[in-house]
C-alpha positions, 0 to 999 in steps of 0.5 A: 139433811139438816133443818132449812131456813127458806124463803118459799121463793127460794132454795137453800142448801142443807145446813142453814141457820136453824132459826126463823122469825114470825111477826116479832118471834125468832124460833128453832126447832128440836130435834132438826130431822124425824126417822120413823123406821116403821109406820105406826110410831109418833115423834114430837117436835119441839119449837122454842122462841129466843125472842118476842112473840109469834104465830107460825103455820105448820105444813108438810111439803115435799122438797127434792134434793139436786146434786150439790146438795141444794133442797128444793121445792118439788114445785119447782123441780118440774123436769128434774129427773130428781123429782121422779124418784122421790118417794113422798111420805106426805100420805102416810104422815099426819102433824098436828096443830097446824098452826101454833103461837110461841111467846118468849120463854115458853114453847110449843109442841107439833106432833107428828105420827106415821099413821098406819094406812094398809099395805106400803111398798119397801122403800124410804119415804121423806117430806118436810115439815115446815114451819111459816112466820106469819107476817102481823096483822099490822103489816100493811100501811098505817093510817098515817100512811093511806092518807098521805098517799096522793091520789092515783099513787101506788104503794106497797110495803114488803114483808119477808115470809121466811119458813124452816124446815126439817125433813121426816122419813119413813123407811119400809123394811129392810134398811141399807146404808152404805156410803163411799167417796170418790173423785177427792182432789186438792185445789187452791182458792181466793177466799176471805176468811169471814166475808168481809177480810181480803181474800187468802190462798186457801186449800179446798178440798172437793169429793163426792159423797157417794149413796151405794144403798138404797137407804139415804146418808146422813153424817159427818164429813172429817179431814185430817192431815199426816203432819202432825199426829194429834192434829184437830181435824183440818176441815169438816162437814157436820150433818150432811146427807144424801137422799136417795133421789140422788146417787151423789152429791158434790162436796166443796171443803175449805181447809184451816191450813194448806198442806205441804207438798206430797201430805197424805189428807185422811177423808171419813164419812161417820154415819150419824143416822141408824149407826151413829159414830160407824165409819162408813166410808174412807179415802185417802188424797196427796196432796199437790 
């Protein structure tokens, strides 16, 4: 699961812009997801500001991952079946300061440790350490504009919240991580580009990341054609996962270039968590 960037109100999916503002700052957050394999270890988290000042909150909040791969709240996953097989690693995990300010050129640090608390079940355990752009002080309605409010109007200002977020695990005894694919299929789309140019047949590449041990995924998707031996690969997901609430997750790829008829398209997830580079699973599609 790579780092979130969230407004509280919302869910993303994982892999979105690792950046956040808070007051006039923008900063990101290094390394961009925590693995204890065991309790009593600590880790440190580093937050850098590209831009201006700010104060930001420091919390632990649990998010539940659902089938195509968004990340949400456990708030608001009520009646999910998701959230019932969530662990929570909030118990055994303390982070400190719970409140920073990071000006630009410097940096600050949040360490977290997973405390030792007794007798824990095997098992993975994940929250998410999050981090909150705390709105200035100066947010609401100046001087200025309180008095020229006539009497009896209501105004009112918004001020975005934005928060970042990288998940933190805990795995308890042995760890078992295996992966496969399945249900690979080439279809065909409109898609522009970049958002904005007209939209172009596009080969779309779908699957199923599927979970086969208890453990959690996470790696990297790669897609190679049979044209051209050498090629660069034709498509790709960087640091992608799957948590163990879900035993799948849905994957849409779209591919720099449409393969010719009957072309044999080569799938592999390299595992880039307790294994990093090791294949961990292979498929192989023709395609139409």
């Amino acid at each position: 699961m790579s780092a979130l960037l969230m407004p509280p109100a919302q869910c993303w999916a994982q892999g979105a812009a690792p950046e956040i503002s808070g007051g006039v700052a923008s900063v990101n957050l290094n390394p961009k997801r925590v693995t204890f394999d065991r309790l009593g270890k600590s880790a440190t988290i580093s937050v850098a500001s590209s831009s201006g000042t700010g104060s930001f909150d420091v919390e632990l909040v649990d998010r539940v991952m659902l089938p195509d791969g968004q990340i949400v709240p456990a708030t608001d996953a009520a009646g999910k079946p998701e959230l019932e097989r969530l662990k929570s690693a909030k118990a055994y995990l303390i982070a400190t300061p719970r409140r920073i300010r990071v000006a630009q050129g410097t940096g600050q640090t949040i360490r977290i440790r997973a405390a030792s608390t007794g007798e824990v079940p095997p098992g993975e355990y994940r929250t998410h350490l999050t981090v909150t752009g705390i709105p200035p002080a100066d947010s609401g309605l100046t001087a200025e504009e309180a008095a020229g409010r006539k009497e009896g109007q209501l105004s009112f200002r918004i001020n975005s919240v934005l928060a970042l977020s990288i998940p933190v695990i805990v795995r308890v005894g042995p760890i078992d991580v295996r992966a496969g694919i399945e249900k690979a299929v080439i279809g065909f789309e409109d898609i522009s580009p970049d958002g904005q140019a007209p939209a172009v047949r596009t080969a779309v590449l779908k699957l199923d990341l599927v979970r086969q041990g208890a453990n959690s995924l996470y790696g990297d998707l790669e897609i190679r054609g049979s044209r051209k031996q050498g090629e660069e690969p034709i498509g790709a997901v960087r640091g992608i996962g799957v948590y163990p609430e879900i035993e799948r997750r849905y994957v849409r790829i779209p591919l720099t270039r449409i393969p010719a008829p009957g072309e044999l398209i080569d799938i592999q997830f390299r595992d880039d968590d307790t294994s990093p580079g090791k294949i961990l699973s292979k498929a192989s599609v023709a395609a139409p």
